[in-house]
TORKOLNU-150316 format. One line per field, with one value per residue (C-alpha): x, y, z; residue number from 1; residue in three letters. Coordinates in nm, 2 decimals. Last residue first. Layout:
// TORKOLNU-150316
X	(X|...) $
Y	(Y|...) $
Z	(Z|...) $
num	(NUM|...) $
residuo	(Ala|...) $
// end
This chain:
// TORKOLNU-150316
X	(6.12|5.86|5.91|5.87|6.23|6.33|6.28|6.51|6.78|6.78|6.86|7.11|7.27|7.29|7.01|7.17|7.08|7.07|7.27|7.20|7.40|7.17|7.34|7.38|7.01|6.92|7.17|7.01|6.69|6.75|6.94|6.63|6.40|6.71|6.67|6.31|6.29|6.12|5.76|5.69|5.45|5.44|5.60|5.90|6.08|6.34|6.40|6.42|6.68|6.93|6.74|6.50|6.71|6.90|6.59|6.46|6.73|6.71|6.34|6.43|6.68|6.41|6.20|6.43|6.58|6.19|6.16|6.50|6.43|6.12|5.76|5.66|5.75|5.40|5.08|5.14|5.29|5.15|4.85|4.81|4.53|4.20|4.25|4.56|4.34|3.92|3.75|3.35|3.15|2.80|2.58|2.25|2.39|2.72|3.01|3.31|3.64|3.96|4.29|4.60|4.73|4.44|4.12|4.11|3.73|3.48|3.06|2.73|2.80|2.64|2.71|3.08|3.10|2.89|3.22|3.47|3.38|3.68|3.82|3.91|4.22|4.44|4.75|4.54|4.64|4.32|4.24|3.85|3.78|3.47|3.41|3.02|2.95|2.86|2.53|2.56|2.89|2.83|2.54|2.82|3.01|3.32|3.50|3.39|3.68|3.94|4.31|4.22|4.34|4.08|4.16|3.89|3.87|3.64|3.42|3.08|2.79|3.02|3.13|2.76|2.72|3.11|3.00|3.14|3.44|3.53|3.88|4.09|4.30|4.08|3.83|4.01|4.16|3.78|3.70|4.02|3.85|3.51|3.62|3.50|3.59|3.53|3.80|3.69|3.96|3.91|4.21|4.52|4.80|4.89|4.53|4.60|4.98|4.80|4.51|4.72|4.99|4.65|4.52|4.91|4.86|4.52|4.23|4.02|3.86|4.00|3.78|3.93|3.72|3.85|4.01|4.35|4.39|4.46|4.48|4.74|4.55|4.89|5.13|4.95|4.77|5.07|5.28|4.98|5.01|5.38|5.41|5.10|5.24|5.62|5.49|5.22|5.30|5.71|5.75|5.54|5.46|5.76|6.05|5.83|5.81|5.42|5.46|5.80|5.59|5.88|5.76|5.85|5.73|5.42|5.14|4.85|4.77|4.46|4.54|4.91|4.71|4.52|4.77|5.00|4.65|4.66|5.00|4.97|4.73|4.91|5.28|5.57|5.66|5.93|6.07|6.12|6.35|6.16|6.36|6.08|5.77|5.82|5.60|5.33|5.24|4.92|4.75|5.04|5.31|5.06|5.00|5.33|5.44|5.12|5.18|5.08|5.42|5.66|6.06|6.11|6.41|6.55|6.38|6.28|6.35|5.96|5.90|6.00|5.82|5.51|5.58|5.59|5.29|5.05|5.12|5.09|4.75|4.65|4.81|5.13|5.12|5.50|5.73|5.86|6.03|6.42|6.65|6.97|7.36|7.38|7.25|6.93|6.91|6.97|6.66|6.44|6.49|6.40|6.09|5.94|5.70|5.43|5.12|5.13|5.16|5.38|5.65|5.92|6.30|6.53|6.85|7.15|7.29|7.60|7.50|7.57|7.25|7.11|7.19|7.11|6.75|6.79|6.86|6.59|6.35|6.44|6.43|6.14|5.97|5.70|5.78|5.76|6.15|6.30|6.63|6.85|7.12|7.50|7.60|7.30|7.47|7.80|7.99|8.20|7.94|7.64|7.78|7.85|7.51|7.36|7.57|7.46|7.07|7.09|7.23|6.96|6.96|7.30|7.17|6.85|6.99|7.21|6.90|6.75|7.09|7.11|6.75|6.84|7.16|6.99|6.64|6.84|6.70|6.37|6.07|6.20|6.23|6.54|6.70|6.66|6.99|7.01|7.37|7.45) $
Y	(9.91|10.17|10.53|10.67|10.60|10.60|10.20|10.14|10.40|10.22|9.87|10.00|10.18|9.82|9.79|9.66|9.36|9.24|9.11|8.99|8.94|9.05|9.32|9.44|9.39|9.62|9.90|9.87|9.88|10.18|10.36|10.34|10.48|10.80|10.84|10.85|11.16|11.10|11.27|11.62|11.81|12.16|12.47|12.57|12.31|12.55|12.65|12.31|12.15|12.08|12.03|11.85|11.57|11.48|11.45|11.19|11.01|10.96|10.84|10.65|10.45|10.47|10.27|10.02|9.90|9.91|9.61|9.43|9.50|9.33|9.56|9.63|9.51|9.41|9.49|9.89|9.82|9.55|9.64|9.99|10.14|10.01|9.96|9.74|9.41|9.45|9.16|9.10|8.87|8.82|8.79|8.95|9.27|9.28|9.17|9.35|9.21|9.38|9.24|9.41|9.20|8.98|8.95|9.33|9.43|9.57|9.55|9.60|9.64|9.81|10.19|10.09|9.94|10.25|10.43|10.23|10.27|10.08|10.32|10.56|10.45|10.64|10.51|10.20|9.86|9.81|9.48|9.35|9.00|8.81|8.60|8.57|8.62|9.03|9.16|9.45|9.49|9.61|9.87|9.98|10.05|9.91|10.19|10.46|10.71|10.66|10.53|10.22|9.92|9.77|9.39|9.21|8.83|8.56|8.71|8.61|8.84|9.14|9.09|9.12|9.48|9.55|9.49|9.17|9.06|8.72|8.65|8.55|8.78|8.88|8.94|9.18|9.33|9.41|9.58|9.74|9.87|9.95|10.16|10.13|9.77|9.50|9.18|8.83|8.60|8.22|8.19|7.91|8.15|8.22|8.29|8.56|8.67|8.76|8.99|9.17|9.27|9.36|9.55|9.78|9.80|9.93|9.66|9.84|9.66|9.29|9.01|8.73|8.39|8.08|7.74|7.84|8.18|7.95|8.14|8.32|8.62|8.91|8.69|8.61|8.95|9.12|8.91|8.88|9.26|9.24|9.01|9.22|9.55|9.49|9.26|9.53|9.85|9.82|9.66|9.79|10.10|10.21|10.10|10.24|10.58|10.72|10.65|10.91|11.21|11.50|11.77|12.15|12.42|12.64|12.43|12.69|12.70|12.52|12.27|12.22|12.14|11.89|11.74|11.76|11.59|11.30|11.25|11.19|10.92|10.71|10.71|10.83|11.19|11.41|11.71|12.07|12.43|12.50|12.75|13.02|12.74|12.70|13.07|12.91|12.66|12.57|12.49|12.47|12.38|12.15|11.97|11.94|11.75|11.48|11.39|11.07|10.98|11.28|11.33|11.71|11.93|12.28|12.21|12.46|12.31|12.36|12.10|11.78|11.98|11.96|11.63|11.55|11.77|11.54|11.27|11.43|11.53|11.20|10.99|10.84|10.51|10.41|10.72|10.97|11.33|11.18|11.39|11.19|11.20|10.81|10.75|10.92|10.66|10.39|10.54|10.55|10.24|10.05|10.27|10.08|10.39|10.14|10.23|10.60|10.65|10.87|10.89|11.15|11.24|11.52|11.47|11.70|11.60|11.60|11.31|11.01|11.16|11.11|10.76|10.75|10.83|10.59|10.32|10.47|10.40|10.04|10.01|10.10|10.48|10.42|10.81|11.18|11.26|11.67|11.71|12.00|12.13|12.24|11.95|11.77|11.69|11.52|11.38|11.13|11.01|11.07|10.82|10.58|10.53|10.50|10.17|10.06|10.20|9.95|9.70|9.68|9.33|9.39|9.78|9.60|9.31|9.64|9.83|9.57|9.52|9.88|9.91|9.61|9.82|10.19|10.00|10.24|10.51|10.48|10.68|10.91|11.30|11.42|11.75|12.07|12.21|12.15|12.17|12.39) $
Z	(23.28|23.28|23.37|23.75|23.87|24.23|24.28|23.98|24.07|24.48|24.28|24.06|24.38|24.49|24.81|25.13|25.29|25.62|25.97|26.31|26.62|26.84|26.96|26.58|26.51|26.80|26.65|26.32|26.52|26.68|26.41|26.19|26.38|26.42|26.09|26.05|26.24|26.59|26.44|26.62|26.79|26.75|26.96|26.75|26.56|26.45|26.73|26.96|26.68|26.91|27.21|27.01|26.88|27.20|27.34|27.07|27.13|27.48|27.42|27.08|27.31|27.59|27.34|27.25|27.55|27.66|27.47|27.59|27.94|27.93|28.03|28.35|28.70|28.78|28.99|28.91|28.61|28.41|28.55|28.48|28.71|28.78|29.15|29.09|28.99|29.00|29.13|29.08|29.27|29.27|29.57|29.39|29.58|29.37|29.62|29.48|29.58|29.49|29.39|29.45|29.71|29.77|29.92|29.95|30.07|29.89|29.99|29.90|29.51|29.21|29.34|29.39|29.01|28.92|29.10|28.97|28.57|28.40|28.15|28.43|28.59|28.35|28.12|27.95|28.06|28.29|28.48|28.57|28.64|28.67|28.94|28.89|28.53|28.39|28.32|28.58|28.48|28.14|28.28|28.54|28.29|28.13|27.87|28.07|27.97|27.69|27.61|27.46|27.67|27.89|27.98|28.11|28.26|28.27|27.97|27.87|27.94|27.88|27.53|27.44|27.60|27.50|27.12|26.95|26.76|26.85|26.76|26.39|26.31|26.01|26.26|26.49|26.15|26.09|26.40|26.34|26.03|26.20|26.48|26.84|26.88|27.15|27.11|27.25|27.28|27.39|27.60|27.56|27.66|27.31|27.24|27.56|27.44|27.07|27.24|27.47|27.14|26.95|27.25|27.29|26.90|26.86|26.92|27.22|27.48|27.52|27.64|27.74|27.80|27.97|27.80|27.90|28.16|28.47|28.83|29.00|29.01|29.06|28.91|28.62|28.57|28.60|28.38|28.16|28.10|28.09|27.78|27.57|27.64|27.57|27.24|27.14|27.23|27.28|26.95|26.65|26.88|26.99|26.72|26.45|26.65|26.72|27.14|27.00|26.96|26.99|27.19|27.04|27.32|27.39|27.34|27.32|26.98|27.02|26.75|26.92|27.28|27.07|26.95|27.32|27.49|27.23|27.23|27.61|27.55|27.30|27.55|27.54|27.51|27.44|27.49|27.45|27.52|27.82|28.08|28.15|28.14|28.56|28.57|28.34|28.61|28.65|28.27|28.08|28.30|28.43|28.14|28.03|28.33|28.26|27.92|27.96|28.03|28.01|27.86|27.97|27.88|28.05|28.41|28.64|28.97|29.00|28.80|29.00|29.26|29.11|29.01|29.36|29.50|29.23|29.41|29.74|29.65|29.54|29.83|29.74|29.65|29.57|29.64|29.40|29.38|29.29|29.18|29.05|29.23|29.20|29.55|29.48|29.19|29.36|29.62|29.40|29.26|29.61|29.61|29.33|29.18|29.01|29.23|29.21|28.80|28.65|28.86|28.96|28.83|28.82|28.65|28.57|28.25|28.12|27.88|28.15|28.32|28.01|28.04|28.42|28.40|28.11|28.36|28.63|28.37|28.32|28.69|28.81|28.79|28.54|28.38|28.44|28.36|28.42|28.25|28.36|28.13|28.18|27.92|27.75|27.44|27.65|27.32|27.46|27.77|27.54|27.22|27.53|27.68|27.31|27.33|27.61|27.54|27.24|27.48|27.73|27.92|28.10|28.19|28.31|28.59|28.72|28.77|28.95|29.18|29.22|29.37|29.61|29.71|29.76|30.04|30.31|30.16|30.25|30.12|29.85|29.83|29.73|29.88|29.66|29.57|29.22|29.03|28.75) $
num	(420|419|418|417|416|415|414|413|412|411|410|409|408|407|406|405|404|403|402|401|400|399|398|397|396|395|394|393|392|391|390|389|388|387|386|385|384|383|382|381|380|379|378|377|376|375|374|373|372|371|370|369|368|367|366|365|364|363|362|361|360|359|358|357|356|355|354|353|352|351|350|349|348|347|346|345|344|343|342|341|340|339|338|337|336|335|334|333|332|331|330|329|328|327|326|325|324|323|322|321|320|319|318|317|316|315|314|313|312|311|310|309|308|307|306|305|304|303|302|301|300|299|298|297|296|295|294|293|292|291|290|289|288|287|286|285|284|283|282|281|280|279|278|277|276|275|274|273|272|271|270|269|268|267|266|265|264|263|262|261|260|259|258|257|256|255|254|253|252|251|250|249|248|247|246|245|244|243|242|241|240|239|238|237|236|235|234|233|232|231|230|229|228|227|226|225|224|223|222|221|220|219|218|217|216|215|214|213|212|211|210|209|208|207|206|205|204|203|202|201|200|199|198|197|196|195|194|193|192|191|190|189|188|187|186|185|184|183|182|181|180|179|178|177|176|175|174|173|172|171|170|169|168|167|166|165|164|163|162|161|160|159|158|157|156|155|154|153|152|151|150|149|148|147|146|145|144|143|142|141|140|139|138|137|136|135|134|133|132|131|130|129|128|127|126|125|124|123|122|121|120|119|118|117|116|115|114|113|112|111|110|109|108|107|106|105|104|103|102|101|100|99|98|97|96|95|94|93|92|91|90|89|88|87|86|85|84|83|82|81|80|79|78|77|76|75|74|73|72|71|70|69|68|67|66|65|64|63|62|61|60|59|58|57|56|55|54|53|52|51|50|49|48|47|46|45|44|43|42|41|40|39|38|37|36|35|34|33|32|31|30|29|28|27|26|25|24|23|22|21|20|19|18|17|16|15|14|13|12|11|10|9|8|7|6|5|4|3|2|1) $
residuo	(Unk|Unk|Unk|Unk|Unk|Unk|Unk|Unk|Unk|Unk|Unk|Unk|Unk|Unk|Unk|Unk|Unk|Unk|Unk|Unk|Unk|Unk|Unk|Unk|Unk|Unk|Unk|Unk|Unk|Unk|Unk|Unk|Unk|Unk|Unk|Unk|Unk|Unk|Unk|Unk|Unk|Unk|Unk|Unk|Unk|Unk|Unk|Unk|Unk|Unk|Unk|Unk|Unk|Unk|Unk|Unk|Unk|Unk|Unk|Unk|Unk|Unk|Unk|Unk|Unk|Unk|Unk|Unk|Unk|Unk|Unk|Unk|Unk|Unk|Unk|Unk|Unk|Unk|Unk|Unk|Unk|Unk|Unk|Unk|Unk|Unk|Unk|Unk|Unk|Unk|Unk|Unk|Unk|Unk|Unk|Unk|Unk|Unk|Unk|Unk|Unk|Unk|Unk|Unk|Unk|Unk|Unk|Unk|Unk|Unk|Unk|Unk|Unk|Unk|Unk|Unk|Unk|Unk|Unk|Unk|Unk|Unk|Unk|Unk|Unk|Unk|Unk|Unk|Unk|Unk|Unk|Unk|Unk|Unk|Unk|Unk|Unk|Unk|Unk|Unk|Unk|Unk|Unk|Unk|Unk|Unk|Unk|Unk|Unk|Unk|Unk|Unk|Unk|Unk|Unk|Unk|Unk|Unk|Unk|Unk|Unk|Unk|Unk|Unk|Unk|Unk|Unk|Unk|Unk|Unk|Unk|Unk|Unk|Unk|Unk|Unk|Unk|Unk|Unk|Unk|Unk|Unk|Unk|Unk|Unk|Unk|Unk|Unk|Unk|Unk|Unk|Unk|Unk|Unk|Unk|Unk|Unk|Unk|Unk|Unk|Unk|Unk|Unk|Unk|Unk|Unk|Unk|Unk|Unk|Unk|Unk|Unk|Unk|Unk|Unk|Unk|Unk|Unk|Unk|Unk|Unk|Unk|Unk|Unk|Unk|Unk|Unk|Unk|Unk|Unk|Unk|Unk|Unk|Unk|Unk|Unk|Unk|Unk|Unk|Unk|Unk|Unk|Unk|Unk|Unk|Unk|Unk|Unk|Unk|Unk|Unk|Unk|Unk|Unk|Unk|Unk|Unk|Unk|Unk|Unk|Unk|Unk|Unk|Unk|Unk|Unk|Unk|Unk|Unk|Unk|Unk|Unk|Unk|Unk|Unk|Unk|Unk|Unk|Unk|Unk|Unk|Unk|Unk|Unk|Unk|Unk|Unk|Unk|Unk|Unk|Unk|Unk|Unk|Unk|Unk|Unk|Unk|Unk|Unk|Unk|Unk|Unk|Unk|Unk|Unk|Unk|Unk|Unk|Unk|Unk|Unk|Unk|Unk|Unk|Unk|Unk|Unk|Unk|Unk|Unk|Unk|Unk|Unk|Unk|Unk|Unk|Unk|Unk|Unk|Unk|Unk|Unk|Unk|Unk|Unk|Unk|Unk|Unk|Unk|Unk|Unk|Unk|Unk|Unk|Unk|Unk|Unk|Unk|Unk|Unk|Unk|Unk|Unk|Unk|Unk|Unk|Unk|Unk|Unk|Unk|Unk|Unk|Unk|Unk|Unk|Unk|Unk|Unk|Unk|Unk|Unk|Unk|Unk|Unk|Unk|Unk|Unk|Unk|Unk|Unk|Unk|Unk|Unk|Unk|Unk|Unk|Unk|Unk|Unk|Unk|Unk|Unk|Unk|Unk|Unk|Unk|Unk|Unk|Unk|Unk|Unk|Unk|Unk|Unk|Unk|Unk|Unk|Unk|Unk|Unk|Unk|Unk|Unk|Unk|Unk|Unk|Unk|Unk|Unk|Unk) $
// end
């Protein structure tokens, strides 16, 4: 089976400084190494065509090429405009791989390239925000014909599929792996909490120490944000929604206060729960002159652009990706990467050896529902335990680590119920 639709990428010319990325990944990602074999000798996606919605740089395009390495035919696009790197696209192109992507695409075109990604009628999906399965549901029921499953990565697609599977309308197994102990303990919180300061860092190049943070939303992606900020020298100031992370806030040891407080006294804002209208115009309206606004949530909506808009006289780009708003008392408010990802779409994303991880469980995971797709049927699905725990055994064993094993006396004493 081979697809006859011709790539469509911006230059591709920019092949050998795509390769080189990709190349500084596949030497940082040993788990995926390793998996990268198992597929080559065992081939589980023989004959089949994977379609991949995710952060198109270079760790991506790596397990692109991992399942690619697993028979195998490839078809990739983005899942967010602004962190497409082009250069990657066009490796991958020149490795035999699909590629509908290009950085900052216009919103219909955007939305034109996962089309098309789709339309090659794709066996297995891995999505990001679960963007592909949405429009095979909602636009594109012909392009369902081939569907066996997939799998999904991040918080906020799991909460479309769930709710899609209490409607009854999902129509295929996806496996949840943003809900894997190798995702979230690891890739949520230290993946999301290093790249987001990478991004803001790079992007600001101010000082964090002695200033204020505040951090919407304390799930594991904010708790990971949270912990690089103290470790940057930051006040922290988290806003909750739900009493008992409220609480772990506390017990951490930051500021818990509502957004309306939080507002009057941050320097900088990092949005990360997954949800609309997080930072309103009425927060902004209180907020200090040179505030400023990033977003490490998968959509650009939890910061409120348009009251922002409404609030201010003018906006100009002072910066790449950085935004002025001048406020009509004078004030100025800067927004990074339009209010989309930051770590991504003003950053490369997060370290090699965290997403090594969670594109292990990601090819994994696919692997898993291909051969189990029928019996599955069309829910959503934990990553079996098993396959958890073959991640991080595998991750101990690059890094050179060992544990113990339980002595079958051991494992009969924790499996009985009477007293000892």
């Amino acid at each position: 089976m081979t697809t006859t639709v011709q790539s469509i990428v911006t230059d591709l010319s920019l092949a050998p400084e795509g390769k080189l990325k990709i190349d500084w990944v596949q030497a940082h990602m040993p788990v995926l190494n390793k998996i990268r074999e198992q597929f080559e000798r065992d081939q589980p996606f023989k004959g089949l065509r994977v379609a991949i919605s995710l952060h198109l740089e270079a760790k991506t395009a790596y397990l692109a090429k991992v399942v690619q390495a697993g028979g195998a035919e490839v078809v990739i696009t983005g899942s967010n405009p602004l962190s497409t790197q082009d250069d990657v696209c066009a490796a991958l192109v020149e490795d035999g791989i699909t590629v509908f992507a290009k950085y900052n695409p216009d919103p219909v075109e955007y939305k034109e390239l996962m089309v098309k990604t789709l339309e090659t009628k794709p066996d297995l999906i891995i999505d990001d925000g679960g963007d592909l399965v949405t429009i095979l549901h909602a636009e594109r029921q012909d392009l369902l014909v081939n569907v066996r499953g997939g799998a999904e990565e991040t918080t906020t697609g799991i909460l479309r599929l769930k709710a899609m599977e209490k409607d009854g309308t999902l129509k295929f197994p996806m496996v949840a792996v943003n809900d894997a102990f190798c995702k979230y303990l690891f890739d949520n919180r230290y993946g999301t909490g290093q790249s987001v300061w990478d991004g803001i860092n790079r992007t600001t190049n101010l000082v964090v120490a002695g200033k204020t943070v505040v951090v919407n939303g304390y799930g594991w992606c904010g708790k990971g944000v949270a912990l690089r900020a103290k470790g940057l020298g930051a006040n922290v100031v988290v806003t909750e929604v739900d009493a008992i992370k409220a609480v772990e806030a506390y017990m951490d040891g930051f500021t818990v206060l509502p957004i309306s407080e939080a507002a009057k006294v941050g320097d900088y804002f990092v949005t990360v729960t997954g949800n609309k209208d997080v930072i309103r115009g009425e927060h902004i309206a209180n907020m200090k002159d040179g505030a400023i606004l990033s977003n490490a949530g998968h959509f650009d909506i939890e910061v409120n652009l348009v009251e922002l808009a409404a609030l201010s006289v003018s906006k100009r780009v002072v910066r790449r990706n950085i935004e002025e708003y001048v406020l009509k008392d004078g004030r100025k408010i800067y927004v990074l990467a339009e209010g989309r990802l930051v770590n991504l779409a003003a950053g490369d994303g997060h370290p090699a050896e965290i997403m090594d991880m969670t594109f292990a469980l990601q090819a994994l995971s696919l692997r898993y529902v291909n051969e189990n797709y029928e019996k599955i049927g069309p829910n959503v699905v934990n990553v079996p335990y098993a396959l958890d725990e073959q991640v991080a055994r595998t991750k101990l064993e690059a890094l050179g680590i060992g544990i113990d094993t339980l002595s079958e006396e051991q494992k009969a004493y924790l499996e009985s119920w009477a007293a000892h």
